[in-house]
mmCIF file of the C-alpha atoms, coordinates in Angstrom:
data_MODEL
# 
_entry.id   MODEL 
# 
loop_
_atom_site.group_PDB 
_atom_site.id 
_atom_site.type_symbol 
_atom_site.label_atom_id 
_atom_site.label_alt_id 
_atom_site.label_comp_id 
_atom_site.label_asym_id 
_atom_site.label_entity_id 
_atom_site.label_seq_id 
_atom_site.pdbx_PDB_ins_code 
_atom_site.Cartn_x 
_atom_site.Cartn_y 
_atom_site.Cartn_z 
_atom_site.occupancy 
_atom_site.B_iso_or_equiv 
_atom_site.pdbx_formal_charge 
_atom_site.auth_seq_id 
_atom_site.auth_comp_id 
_atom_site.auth_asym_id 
_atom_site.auth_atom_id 
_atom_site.pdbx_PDB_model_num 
ATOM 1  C CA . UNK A 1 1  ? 11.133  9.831   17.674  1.00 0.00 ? 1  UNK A CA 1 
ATOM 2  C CA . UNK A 1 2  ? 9.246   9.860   14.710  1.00 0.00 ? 2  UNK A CA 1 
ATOM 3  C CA . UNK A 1 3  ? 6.437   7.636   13.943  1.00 0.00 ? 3  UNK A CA 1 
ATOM 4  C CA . UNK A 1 4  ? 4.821   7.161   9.993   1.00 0.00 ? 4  UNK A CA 1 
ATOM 5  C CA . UNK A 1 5  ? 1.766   5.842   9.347   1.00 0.00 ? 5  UNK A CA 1 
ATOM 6  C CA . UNK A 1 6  ? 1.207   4.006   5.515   1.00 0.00 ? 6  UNK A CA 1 
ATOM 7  C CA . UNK A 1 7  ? -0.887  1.963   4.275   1.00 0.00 ? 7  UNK A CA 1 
ATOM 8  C CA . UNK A 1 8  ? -0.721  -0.856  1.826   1.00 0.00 ? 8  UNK A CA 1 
ATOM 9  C CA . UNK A 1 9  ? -0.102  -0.058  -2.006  1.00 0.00 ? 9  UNK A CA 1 
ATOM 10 C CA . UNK A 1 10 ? -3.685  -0.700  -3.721  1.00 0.00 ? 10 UNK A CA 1 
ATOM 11 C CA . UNK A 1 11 ? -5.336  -3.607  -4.628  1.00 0.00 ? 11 UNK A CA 1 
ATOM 12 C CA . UNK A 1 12 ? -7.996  -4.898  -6.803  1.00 0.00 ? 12 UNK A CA 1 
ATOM 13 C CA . UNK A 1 13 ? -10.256 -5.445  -4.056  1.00 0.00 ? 13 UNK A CA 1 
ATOM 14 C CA . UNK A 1 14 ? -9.901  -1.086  -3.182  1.00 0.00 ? 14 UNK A CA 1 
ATOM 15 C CA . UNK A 1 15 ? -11.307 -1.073  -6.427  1.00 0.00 ? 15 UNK A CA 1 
ATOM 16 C CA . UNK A 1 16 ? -14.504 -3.334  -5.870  1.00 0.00 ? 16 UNK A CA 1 
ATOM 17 C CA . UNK A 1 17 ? -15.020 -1.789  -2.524  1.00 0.00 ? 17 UNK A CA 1 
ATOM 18 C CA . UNK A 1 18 ? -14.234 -5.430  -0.872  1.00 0.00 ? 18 UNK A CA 1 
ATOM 19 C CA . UNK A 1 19 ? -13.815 -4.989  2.746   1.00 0.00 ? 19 UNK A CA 1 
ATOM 20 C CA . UNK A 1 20 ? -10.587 -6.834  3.175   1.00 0.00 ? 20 UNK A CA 1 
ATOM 21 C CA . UNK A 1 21 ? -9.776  -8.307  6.504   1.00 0.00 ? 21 UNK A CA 1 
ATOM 22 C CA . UNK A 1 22 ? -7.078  -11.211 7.570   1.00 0.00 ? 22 UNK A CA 1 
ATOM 23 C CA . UNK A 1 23 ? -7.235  -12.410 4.097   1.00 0.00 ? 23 UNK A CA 1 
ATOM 24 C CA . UNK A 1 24 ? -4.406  -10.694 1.961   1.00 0.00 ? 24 UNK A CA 1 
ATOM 25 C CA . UNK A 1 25 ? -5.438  -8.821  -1.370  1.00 0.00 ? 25 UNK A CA 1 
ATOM 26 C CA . UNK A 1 26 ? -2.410  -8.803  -3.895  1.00 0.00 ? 26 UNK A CA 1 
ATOM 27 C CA . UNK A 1 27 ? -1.186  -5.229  -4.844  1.00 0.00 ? 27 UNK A CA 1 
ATOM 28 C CA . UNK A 1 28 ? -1.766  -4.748  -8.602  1.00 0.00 ? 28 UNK A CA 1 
ATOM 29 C CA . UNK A 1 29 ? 0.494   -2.658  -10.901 1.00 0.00 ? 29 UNK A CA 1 
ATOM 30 C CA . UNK A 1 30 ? -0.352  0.216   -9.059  1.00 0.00 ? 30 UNK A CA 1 
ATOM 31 C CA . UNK A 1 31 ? -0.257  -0.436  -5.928  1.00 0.00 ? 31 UNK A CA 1 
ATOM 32 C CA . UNK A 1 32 ? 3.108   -2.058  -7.007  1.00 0.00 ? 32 UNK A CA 1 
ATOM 33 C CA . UNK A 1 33 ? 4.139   1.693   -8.005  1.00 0.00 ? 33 UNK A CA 1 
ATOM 34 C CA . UNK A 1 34 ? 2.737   3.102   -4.732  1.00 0.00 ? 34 UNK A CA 1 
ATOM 35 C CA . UNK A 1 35 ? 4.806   0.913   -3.227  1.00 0.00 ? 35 UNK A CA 1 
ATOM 36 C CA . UNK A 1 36 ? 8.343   1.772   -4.492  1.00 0.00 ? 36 UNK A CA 1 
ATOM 37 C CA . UNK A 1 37 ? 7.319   5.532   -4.343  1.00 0.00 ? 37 UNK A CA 1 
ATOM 38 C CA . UNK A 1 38 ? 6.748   5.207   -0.784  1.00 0.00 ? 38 UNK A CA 1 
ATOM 39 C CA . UNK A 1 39 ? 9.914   3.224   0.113   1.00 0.00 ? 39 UNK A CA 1 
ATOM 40 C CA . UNK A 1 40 ? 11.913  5.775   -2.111  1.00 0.00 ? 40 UNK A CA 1 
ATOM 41 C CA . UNK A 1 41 ? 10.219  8.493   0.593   1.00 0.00 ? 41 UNK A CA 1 
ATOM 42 C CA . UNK A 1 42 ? 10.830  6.518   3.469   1.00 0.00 ? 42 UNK A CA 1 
ATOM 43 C CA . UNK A 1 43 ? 14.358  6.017   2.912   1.00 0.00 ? 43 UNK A CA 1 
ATOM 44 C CA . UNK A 1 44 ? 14.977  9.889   2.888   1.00 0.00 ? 44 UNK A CA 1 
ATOM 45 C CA . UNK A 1 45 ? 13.743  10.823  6.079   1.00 0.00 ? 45 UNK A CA 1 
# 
């Protein structure tokens, strides 16, 4: 068994240093990119 940790692709409030909670932060454009890399690597394994 193999078991990956992530996280979620970044947002604008990573950037502000908002401490985000139950509330969900939109990705922006590069946490949209972090995103698709990171399926593109999960898919391989």
């Amino acid at each position: 068994m193999r078991i990956v940790i992530t996280r979620h692709g970044q947002t604008n409030h990573n950037i502000n240093n908002i401490i985000q909670g139950h509330d969900e932060g939109e990705i922006n454009d590069k946490g949209y990119i972090q995103v698709v890399n990171l399926s593109k690597k999960l898919k391989k394994l």
